[in-house]
C-alpha positions in Angstrom: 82.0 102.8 110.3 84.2 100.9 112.5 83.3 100.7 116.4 85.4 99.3 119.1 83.6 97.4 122.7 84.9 95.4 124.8 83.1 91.9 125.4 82.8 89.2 128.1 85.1 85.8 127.7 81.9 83.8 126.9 80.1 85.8 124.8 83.2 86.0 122.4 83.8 82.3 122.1 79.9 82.4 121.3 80.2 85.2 118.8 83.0 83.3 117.0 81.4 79.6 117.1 78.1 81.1 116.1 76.2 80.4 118.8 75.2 83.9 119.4 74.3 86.0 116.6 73.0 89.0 118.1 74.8 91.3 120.6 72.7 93.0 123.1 73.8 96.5 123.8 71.7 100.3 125.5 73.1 103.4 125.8 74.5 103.6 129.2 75.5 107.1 130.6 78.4 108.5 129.1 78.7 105.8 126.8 80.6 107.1 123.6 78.7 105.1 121.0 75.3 105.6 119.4 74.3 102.4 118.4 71.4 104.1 116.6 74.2 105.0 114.1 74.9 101.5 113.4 74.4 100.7 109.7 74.4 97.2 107.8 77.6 96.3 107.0 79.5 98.5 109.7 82.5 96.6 111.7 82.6 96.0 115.3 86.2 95.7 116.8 85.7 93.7 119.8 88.1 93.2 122.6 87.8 90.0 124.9 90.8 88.1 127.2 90.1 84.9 125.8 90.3 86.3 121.5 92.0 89.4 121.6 90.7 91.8 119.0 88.4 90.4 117.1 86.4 91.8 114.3 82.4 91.3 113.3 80.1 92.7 111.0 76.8 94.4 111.6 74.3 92.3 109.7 71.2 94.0 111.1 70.1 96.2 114.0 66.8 96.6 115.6 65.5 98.9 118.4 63.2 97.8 120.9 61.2 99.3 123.9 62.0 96.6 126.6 63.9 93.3 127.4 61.0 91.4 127.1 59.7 92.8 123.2 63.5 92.2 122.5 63.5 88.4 123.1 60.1 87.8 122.6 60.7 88.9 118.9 64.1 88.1 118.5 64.1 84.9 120.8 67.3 83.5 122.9 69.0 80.8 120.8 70.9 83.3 119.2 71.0 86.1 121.6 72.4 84.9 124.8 75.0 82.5 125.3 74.2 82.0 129.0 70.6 80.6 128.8 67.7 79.8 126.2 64.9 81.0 129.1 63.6 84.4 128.7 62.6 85.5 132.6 66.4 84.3 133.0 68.0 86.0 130.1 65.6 88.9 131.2 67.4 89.1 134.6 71.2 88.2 133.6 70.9 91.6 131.7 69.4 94.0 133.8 72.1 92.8 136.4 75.1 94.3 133.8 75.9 98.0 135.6 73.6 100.4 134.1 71.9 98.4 131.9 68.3 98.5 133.3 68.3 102.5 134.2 69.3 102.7 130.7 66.7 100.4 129.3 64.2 102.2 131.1 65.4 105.3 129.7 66.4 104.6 126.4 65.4 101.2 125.1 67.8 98.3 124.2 69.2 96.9 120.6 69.9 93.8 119.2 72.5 94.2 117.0 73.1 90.6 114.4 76.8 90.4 114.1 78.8 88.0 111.8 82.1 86.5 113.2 84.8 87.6 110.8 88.1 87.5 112.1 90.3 87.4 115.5 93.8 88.8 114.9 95.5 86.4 117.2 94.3 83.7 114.7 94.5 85.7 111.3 96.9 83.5 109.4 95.3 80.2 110.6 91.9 81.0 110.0 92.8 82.2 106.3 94.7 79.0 105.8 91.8 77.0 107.4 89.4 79.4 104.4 91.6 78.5 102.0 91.9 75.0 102.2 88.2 74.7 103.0 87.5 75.7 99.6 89.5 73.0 97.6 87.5 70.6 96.4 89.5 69.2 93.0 86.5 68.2 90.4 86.4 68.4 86.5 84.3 70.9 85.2 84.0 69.5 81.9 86.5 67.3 79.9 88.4 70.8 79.2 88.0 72.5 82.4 89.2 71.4 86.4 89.3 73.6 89.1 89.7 73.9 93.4 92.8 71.8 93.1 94.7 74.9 94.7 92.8 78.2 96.9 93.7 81.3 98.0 92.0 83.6 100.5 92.7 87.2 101.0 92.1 89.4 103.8 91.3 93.2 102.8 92.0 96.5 104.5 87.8 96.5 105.3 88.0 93.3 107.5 86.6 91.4 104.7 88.2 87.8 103.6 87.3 86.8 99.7 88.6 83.4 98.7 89.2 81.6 95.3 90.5 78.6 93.6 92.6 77.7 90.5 90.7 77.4 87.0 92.9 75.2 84.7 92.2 75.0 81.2 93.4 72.9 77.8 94.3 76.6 76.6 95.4 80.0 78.5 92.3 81.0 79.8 92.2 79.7 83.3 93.5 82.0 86.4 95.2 80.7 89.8 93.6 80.6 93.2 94.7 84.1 93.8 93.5 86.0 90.6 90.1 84.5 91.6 89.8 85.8 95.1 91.1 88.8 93.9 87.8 89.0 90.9 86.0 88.1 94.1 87.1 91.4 96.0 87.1 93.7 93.8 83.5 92.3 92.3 82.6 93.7 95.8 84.5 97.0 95.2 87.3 96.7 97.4 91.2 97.0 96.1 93.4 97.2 98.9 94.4 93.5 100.2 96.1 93.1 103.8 97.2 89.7 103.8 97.4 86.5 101.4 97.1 83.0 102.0 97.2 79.9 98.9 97.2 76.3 99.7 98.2 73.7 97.1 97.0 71.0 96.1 98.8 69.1 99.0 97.5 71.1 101.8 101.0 72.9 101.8 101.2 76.7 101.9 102.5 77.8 98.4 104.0 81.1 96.9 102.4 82.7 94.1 103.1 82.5 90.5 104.6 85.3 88.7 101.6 86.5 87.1 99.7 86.7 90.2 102.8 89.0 91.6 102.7 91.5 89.2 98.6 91.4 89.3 98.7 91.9 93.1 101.6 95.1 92.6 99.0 96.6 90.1 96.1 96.6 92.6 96.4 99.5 94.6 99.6 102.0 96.1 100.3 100.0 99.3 100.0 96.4 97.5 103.9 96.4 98.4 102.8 96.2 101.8 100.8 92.7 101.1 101.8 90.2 103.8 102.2 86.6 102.2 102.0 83.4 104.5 105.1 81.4 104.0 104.1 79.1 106.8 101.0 77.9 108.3 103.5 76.7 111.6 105.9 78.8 112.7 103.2 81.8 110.4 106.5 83.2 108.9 105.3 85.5 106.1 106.8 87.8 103.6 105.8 90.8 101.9 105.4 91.0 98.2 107.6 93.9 97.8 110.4 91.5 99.0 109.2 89.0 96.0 109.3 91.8 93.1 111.9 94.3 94.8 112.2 96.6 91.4 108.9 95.9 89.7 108.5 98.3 86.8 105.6 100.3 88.0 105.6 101.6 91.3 105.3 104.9 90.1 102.1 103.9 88.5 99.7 102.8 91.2 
């Protein structure tokens, strides 16, 4: 389930620099949302001035009677970004509108969110995922990997990343075959956007193998949006990389 609120400038930046973890919301009247509905692994769209869109997913969600049972088991590092004091943090939330008639009422949650994506920073933060993972180191005398890796973003909100095996035969697989193994180990098939770094910290292209394995995914993979350039965050799509590729009929 996907559910979209709107959020204040500060508690954004907090969400996404993981300063806050948990997102303190009550069921105000005529509010649209159940938040009692909310299930591990559900996605929040939220909407700020200062990030746009951004997306995070529902870790955990627990229900409590009052303000003071919520912080007093959950504490305030995490939950606030406006103060670590409890009486404080107490007040600074009854004063939203609504909020303490509807606590009264109906109790409050603490939903744990994880920071996933903003989509005014998509390309950068998938470059920034993928490079993060190189780390060029010899697995054995046979084996190297993380010179080059890749990191995918899939139509669920979820990023998967991967780095190139290389062996002294045939049976290594680039950066972007092993984010892809990655993805659809967690059952997912459909991938939104593509980023691979190389070895030099330059975007790159992929390979011709990983082409035809990304057409052979899933119906829309023609759709998948390549990075040509962290800068200027031209990209392509892969149907303009393999315009007649034999089996579009197939998927």
């Amino acid at each position: 389930m996907i559910i979209k609120l709107n959020i204040n400038d500060r508690a954004a930046l907090a969400i996404k620099n993981k300063t806050k973890r948990i997102e303190i919301r009550a069921h105000k009247e005529n509010d649209k949302y159940d938040y009692n509905k909310l299930r591990k692994n559900d996605v929040i769209e939220f909407n700020s001035n200062n990030l746009g869109i951004f997306y995070a997913r529902v870790k955990e969600v627990n229900h409590y009677d009052s303000l003071d049972e919520l912080f007093t088991l959950e504490g305030t590092r995490y939950t606030t970004s406006s103060t670590s004091d409890k009486e404080e943090a107490i007040k600074n939330v009854n004063q939203l509108e609504g909020y303490e008639s509807a606590i009264q009422k109906s109790g409050v949650y603490a939903i744990h969110v994880e920071y996933l994506y903003s989509e005014n920073r998509v390309w950068q933060e998938l470059y920034e995922k993928a490079k993060s993972v190189k780390n060029p180191r010899d697995v054995s005398g046979m084996i190297s990997a993380w010179g080059v890796g890749a990191a995918i973003l899939t139509k669920n909100h979820n990023i998967y990343t991967g780095v190139c095996i290389d062996t002294a035969s045939t049976l290594g697989m680039c950066g972007e075959r092993n984010a892809i193994a990655n993805m659809i180990t967690n059952g997912e098939n459909e991938i939104v956007k593509l980023v691979c770094v190389d070895s030099k910290g330059n975007v790159g292209s992929p390979c011709g193998a990983c082409r035809e394995y990304l057409m052979q995914l899933d119906k829309n993979s023609k759709n998948i949006e390549i990075l040509k350039n962290e800068k200027t965050e031209e990209y392509v799509k892969l149907e303009d990389l393999i315009p007649d590729w034999w089996g579009y009929d197939r998927v």
